[in-house]
VODODO-80220 format. One record per residue (C-alpha): residue number from 1; residue in three letters; x, y, z. Coordinates in Angstrom, 3 decimals. Each point is the difference from the previous one (the first is absolute). Layout:
ATOM pos code       px       py       pz
ATOM NUM  ALA        X        Y        Z
...
END
This chain:
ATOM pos code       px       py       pz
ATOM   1  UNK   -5.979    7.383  -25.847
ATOM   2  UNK    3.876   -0.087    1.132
ATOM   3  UNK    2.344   -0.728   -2.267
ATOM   4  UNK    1.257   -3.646    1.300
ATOM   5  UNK    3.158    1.286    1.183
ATOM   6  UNK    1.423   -2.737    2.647
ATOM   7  UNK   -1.552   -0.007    3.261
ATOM   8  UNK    2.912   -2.178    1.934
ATOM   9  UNK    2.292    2.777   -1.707
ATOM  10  UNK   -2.219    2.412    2.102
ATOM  11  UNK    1.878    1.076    3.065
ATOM  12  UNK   -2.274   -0.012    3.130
ATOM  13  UNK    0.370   -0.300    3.807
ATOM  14  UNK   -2.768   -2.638    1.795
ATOM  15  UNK   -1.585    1.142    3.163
ATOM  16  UNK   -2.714   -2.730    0.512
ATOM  17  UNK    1.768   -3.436    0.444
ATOM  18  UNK   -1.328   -2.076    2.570
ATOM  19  UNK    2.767   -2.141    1.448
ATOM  20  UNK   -1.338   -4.005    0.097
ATOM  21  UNK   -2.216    1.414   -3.099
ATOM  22  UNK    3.009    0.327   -1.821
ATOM  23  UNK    0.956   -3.550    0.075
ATOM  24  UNK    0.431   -1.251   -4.129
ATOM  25  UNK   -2.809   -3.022    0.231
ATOM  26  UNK    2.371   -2.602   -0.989
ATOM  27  UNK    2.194    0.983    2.817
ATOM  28  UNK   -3.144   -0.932    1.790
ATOM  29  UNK   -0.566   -3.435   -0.953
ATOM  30  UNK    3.705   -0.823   -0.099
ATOM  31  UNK   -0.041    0.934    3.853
ATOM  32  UNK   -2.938   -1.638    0.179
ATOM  33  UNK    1.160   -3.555   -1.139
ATOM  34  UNK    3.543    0.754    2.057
ATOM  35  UNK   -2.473   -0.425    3.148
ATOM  36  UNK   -3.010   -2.504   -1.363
ATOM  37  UNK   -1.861    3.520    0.664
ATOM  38  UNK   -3.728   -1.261   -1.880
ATOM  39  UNK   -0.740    3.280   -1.605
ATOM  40  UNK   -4.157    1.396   -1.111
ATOM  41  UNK   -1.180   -0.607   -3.629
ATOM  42  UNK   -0.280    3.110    0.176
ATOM  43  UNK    4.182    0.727    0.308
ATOM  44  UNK    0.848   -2.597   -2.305
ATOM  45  UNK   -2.651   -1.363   -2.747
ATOM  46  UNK   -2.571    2.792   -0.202
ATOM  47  UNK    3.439    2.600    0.751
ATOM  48  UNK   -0.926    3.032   -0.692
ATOM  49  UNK   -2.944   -0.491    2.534
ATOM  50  UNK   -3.207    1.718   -0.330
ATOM  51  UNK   -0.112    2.488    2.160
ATOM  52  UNK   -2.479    2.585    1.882
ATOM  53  UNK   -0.061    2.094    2.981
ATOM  54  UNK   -3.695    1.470   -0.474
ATOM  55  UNK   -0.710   -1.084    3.626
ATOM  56  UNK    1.762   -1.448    2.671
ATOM  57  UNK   -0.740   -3.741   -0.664
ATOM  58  UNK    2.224    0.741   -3.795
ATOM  59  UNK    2.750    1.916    2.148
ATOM  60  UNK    0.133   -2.771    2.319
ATOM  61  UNK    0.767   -2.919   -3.405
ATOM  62  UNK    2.641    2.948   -0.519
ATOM  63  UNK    1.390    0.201    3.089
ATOM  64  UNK    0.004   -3.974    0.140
ATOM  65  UNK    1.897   -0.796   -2.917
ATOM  66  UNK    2.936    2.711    1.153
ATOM  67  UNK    0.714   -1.181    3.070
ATOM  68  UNK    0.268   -3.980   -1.477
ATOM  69  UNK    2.361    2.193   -2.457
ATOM  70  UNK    1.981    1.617    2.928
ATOM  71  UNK    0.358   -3.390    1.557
ATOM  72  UNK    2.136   -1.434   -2.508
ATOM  73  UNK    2.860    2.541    0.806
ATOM  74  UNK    1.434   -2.176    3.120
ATOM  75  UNK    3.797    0.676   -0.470
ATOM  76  UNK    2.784    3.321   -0.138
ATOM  77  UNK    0.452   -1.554   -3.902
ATOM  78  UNK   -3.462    0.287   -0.761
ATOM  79  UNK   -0.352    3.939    1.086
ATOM  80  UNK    3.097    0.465   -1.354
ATOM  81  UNK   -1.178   -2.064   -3.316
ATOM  82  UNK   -3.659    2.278   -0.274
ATOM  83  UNK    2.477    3.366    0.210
ATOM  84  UNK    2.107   -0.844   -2.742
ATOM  85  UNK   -2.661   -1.301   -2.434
ATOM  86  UNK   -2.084    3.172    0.730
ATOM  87  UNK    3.066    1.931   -0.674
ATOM  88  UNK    0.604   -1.796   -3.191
ATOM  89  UNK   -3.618    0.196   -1.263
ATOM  90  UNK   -0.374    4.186    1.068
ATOM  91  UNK    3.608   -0.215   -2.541
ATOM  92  UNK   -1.913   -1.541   -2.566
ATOM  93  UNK   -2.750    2.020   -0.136
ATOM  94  UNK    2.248    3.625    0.156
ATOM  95  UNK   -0.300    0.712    3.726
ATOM  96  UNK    2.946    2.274    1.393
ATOM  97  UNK   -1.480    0.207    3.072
ATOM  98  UNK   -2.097   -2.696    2.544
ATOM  99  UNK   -1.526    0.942    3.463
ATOM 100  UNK   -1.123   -3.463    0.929
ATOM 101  UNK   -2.560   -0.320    2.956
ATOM 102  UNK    0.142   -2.200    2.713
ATOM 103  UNK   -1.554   -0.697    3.709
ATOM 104  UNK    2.559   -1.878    1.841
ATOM 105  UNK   -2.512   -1.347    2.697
ATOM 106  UNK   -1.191   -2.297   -2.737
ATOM 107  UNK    3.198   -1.518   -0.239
ATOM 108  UNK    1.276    0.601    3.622
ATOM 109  UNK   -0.779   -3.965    1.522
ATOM 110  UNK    2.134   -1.510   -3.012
ATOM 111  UNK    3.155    2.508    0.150
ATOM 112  UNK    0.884    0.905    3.933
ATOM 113  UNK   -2.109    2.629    0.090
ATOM 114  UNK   -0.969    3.316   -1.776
ATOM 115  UNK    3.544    1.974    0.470
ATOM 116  UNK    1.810   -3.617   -1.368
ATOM 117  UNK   -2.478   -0.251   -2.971
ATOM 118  UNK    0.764    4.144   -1.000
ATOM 119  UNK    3.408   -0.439    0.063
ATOM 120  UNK   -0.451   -3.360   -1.899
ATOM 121  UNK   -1.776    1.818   -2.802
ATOM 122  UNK    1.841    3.626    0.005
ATOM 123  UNK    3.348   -2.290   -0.696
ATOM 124  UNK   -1.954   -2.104   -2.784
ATOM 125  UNK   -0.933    3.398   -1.392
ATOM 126  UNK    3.323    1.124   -0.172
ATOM 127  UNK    1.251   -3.135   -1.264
ATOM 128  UNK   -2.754    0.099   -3.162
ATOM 129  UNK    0.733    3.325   -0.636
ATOM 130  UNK    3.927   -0.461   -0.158
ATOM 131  UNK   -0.844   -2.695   -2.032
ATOM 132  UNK   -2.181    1.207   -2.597
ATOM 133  UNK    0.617    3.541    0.012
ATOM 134  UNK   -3.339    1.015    1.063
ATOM 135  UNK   -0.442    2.770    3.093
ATOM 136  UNK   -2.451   -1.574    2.798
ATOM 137  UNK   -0.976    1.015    3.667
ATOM 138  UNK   -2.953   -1.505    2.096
ATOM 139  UNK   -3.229    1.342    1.331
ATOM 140  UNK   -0.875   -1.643    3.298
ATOM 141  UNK   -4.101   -0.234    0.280
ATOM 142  UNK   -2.251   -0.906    2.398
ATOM 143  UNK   -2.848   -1.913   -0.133
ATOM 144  UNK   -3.466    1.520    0.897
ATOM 145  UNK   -1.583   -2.947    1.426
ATOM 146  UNK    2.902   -0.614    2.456
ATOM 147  UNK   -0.497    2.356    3.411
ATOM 148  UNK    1.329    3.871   -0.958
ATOM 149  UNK    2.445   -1.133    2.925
ATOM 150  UNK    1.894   -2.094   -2.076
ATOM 151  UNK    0.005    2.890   -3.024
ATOM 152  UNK    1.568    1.947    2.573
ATOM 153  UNK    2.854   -2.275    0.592
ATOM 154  UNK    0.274   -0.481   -3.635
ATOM 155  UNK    0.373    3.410   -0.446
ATOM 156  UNK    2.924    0.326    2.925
ATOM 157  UNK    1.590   -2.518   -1.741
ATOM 158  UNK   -0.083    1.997   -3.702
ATOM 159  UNK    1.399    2.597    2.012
ATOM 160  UNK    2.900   -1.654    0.658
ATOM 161  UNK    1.028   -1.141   -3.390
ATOM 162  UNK   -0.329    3.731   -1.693
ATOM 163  UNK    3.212    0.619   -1.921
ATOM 164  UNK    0.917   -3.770   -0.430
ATOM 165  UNK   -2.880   -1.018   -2.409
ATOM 166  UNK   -3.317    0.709    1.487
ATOM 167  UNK   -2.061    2.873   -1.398
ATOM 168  UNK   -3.066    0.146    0.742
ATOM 169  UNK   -3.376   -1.794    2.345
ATOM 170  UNK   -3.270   -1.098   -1.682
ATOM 171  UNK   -2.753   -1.320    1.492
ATOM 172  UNK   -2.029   -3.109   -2.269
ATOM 173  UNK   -2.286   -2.361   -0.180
ATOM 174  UNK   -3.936    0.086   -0.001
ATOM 175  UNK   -0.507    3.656    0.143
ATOM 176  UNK   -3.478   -0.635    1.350
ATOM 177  UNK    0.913   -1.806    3.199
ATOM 178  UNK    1.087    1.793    2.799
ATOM 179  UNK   -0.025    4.259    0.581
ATOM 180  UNK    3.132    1.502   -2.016
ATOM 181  UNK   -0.316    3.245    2.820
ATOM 182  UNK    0.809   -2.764    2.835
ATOM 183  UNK    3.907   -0.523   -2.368
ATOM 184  UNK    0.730    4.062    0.143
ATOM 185  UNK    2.258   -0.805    2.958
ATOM 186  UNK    2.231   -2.449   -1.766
ATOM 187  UNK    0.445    2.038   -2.963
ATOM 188  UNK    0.699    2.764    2.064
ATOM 189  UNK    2.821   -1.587    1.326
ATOM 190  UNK    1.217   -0.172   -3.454
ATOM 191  UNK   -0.759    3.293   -1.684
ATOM 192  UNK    2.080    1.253    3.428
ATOM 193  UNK    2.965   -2.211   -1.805
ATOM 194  UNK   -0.658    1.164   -3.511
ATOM 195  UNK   -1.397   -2.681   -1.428
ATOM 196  UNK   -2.244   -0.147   -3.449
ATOM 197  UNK   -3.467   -0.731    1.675
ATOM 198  UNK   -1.617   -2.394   -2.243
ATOM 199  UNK   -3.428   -1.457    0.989
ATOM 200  UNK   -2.304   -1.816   -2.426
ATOM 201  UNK   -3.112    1.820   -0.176
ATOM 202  UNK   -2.432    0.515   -2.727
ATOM 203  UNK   -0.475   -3.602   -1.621
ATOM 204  UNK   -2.244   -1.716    1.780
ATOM 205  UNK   -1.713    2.528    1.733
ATOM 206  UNK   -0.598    3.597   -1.420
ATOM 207  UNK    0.657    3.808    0.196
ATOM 208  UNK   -0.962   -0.075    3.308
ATOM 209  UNK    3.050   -2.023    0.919
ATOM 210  UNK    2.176    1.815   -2.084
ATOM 211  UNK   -0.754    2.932    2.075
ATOM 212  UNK    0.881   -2.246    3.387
ATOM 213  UNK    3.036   -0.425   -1.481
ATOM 214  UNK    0.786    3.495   -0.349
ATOM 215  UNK   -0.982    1.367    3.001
ATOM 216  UNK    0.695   -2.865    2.734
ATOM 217  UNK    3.238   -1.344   -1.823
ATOM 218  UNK    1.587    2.982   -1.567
ATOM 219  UNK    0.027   -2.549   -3.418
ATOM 220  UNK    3.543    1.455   -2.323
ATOM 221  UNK   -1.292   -2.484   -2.268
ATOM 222  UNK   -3.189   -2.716   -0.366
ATOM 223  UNK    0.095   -3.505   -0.754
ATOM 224  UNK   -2.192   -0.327   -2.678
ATOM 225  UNK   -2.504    3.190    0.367
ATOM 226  UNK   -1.687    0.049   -3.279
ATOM 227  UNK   -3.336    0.482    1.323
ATOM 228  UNK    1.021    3.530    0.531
ATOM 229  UNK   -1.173    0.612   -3.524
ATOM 230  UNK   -3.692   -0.521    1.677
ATOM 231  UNK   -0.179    3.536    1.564
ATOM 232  UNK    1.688    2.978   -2.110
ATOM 233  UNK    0.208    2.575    3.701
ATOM 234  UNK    2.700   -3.002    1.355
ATOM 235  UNK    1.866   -0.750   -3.009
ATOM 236  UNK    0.335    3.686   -0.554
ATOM 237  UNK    1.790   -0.102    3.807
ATOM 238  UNK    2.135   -3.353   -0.458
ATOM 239  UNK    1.573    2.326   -3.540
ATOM 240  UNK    0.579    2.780    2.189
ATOM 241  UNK    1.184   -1.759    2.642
ATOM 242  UNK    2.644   -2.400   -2.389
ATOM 243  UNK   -1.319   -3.110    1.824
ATOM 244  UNK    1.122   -2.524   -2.011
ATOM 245  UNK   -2.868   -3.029   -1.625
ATOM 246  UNK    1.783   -3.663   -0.652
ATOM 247  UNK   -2.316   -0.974   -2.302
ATOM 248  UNK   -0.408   -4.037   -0.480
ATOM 249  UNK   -2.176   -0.013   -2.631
ATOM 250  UNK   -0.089   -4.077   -1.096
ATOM 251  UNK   -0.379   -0.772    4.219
ATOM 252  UNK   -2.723    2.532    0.072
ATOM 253  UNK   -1.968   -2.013   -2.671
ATOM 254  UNK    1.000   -3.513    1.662
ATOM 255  UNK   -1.778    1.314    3.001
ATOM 256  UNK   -3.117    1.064   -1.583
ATOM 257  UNK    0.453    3.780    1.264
ATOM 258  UNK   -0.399    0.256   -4.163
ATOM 259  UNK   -1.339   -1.940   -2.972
ATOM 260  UNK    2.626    0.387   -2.250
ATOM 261  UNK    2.800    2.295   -1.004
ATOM 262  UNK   -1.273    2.262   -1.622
ATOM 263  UNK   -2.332    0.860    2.693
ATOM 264  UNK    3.268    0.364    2.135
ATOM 265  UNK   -0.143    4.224    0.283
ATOM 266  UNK    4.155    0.549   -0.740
ATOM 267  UNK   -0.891    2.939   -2.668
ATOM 268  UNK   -2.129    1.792    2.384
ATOM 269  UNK    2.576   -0.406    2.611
ATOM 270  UNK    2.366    1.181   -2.444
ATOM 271  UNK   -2.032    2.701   -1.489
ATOM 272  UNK   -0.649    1.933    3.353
ATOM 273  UNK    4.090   -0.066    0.664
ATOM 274  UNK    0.596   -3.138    2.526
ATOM 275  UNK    3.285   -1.068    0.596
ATOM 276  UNK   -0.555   -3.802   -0.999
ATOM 277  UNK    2.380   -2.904    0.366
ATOM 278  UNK   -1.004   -3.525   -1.433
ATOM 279  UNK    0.176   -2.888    2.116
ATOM 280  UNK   -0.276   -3.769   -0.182
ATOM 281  UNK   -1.143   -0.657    3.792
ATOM 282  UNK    0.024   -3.770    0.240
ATOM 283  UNK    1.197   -1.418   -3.295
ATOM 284  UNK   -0.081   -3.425    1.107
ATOM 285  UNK   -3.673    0.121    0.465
ATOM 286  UNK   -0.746    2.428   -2.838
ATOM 287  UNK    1.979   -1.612   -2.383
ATOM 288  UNK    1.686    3.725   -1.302
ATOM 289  UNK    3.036    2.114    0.651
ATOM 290  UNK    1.178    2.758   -0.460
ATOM 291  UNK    0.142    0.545   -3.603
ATOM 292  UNK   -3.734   -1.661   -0.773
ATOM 293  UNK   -1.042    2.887    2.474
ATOM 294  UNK    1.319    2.672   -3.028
ATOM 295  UNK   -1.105   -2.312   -2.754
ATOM 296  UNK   -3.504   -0.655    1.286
ATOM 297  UNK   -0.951    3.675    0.968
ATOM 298  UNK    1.348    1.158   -3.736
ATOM 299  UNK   -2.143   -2.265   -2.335
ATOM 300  UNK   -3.117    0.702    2.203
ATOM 301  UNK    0.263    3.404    0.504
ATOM 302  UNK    2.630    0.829   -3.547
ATOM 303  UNK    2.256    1.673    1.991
ATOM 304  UNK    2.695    2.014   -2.054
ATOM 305  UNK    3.581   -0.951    0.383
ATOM 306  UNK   -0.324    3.799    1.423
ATOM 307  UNK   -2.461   -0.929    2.347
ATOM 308  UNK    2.085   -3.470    1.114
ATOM 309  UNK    3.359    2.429    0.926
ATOM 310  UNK   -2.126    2.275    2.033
ATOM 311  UNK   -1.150   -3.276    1.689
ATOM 312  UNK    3.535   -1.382    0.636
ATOM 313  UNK    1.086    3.745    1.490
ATOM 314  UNK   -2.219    0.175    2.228
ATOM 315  UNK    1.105   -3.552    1.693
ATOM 316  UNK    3.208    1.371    0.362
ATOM 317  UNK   -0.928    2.912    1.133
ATOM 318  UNK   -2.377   -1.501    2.419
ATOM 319  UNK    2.555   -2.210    0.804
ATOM 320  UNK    2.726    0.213    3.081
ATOM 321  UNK    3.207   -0.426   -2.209
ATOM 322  UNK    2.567    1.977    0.993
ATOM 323  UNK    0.794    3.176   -2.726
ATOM 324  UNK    2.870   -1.409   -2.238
ATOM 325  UNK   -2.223   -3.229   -0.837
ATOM 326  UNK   -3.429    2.177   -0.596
ATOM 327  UNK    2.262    2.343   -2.166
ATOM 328  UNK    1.061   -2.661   -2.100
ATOM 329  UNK   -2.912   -1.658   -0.270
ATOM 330  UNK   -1.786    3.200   -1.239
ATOM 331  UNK    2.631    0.470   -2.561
ATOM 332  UNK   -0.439   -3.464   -0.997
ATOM 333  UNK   -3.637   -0.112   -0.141
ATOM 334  UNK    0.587    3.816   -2.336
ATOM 335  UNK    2.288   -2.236   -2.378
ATOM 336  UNK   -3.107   -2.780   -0.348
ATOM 337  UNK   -2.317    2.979   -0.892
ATOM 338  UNK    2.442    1.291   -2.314
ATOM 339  UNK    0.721   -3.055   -1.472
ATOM 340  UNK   -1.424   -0.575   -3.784
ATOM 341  UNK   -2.686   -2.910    0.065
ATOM 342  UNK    0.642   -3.091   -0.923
END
């Protein structure tokens, strides 16, 4: 087993931050009460809910209890409010680095629109990260069970925020609704701008979908992608390849797409070469960050303190920080390693 060194001493870079999802839950019911907003049990008393995706009825109770979460965020404070406290808890847990993800059509009806709600959120990120210290940029996604019309404007508009704080265009929700080949025009649009093409794929669904992902979407990286570990031939292609796996292991679990952490398959990931970045995906419904993400996956698997450094590389090398900040953060992460144990 590792040696207990400090995992929030542990530099790292997170790559799998959804943006509502990274509310902190009493943020939620203060904005709540601000607005007599009656929240679910299940967001308040029974907080962190029970959770499962196993078939759509479960993802639908999922999908519910986000959206009541997004509709607390009603003012320019509030966004500006979620920004700073995710800043300030990526800090806390030894993040140098935060690609936060967000679909501004979600948002669009309460802020003047998706180009005013961007620019909203690029100058909160800027704003956190002056303020804390931490390096940030935004991935705009799409949602797959909106029209891939409206992925294709969300993609025009990630075009033109490249170089002032947008890196890269995802594509989330229920993996198993909708065709992912009917979104290859959208991200098309944005691999033409040189975006990081992020599309979740390989959760929910299979290897099957991984493969979608791959061939329609031209995937740099996949949101979440563990079940790559089911067939050897295409995890042997996504190591050759250097696609990228943000690995969520604590959301996986909530979800049901695994019984428990230890049945979560990081060390065969890890053993056949991945490039593997940790993520906390929704926080406020999982009830974990960033740092529970390293803590969990190394007492149910014993990871080394070796094994943990190689982990928090790879985000930053999976990562779209630009070279001085991945060059420091390497050298940090080498001065952890070397570092005797507590």
């Amino acid at each position: 087993m590792g040696s207990g060194r400090s995992l929030r001493e542990l530099p790292k870079a997170h790559l799998h931050l959804h943006f509502t999802g990274a509310m902190r839950h009493a943020t939620l019911l203060d904005l709540a009460e601000r607005d007599g907003i009656r929240l679910p049990d299940q967001l308040v008393t029974e907080w962190p809910p029970e959770l499962s995706a196993a078939d759509e009825k479960g993802w639908f109770r999922f999908q519910r209890l986000y959206d009541v979460a997004r509709s607390v965020l009603r003012t320019e404070a509030d966004i500006r409010r979620l920004v700073l406290e995710a800043a300030e808890d990526d800090v806390a847990d030894g993040s140098g680095w935060l690609e936060i993800q967000v679909d501004p059509s979600g948002y669009a009806a309460k802020f003047d629109g998706i180009t005013a709600f961007t620019d909203l959120v690029l100058d909160a990120v800027a704003s956190a990260s002056a303020r804390t210290g931490l390096d940030m940029a935004v991935v705009i996604a799409a949602n797959r069970i909106r029209h891939p019309l409206d992925a294709r404007t969300l993609a025009r508009l990630a075009t033109q925020y490249v170089g002032r704080g947008v890196v890269g265009f995802g594509l989330s929700n229920d993996e198993r609704r909708g065709s992912t080949a009917d979104f290859a025009g959208a991200f098309r649009i944005a691999e033409r701008a040189g975006l990081r093409l992020v599309p979740h794929g390989g959760e929910l669904l299979g290897p099957e979908h991984v493969r979608a992902c791959l061939d329609s979407l031209h995937a740099h990286r996949l949101g979440h992608g563990v079940r790559s570990a089911e067939d050897p031939e295409l995890l042997d292609r996504i190591v050759a390849s250097g696609v990228a796996l943000e690995v969520c292991p604590v959301s996986n679990v909530a979800l049901g797409v695994y019984s428990d952490l230890t049945s979560v398959p990081l060390p065969e990931l890890m053993a056949a070469g991945a490039l593997i970045a940790l993520g906390a995906d929704d926080p406020l419904l999982f009830g974990s960050r960033l740092g529970a993400q390293y803590a969990t996956m190394r007492a149910a698997h014993e990871l080394t303190d070796d094994q943990l450094a190689t982990l928090a590389r790879s985000s930053v090398l999976a990562s779209r920080a630009d070279e001085a900040t991945r060059t420091g953060l390497l050298a940090e992460i080498d001065a952890w390693s070397a570092r005797m144990p507590a």
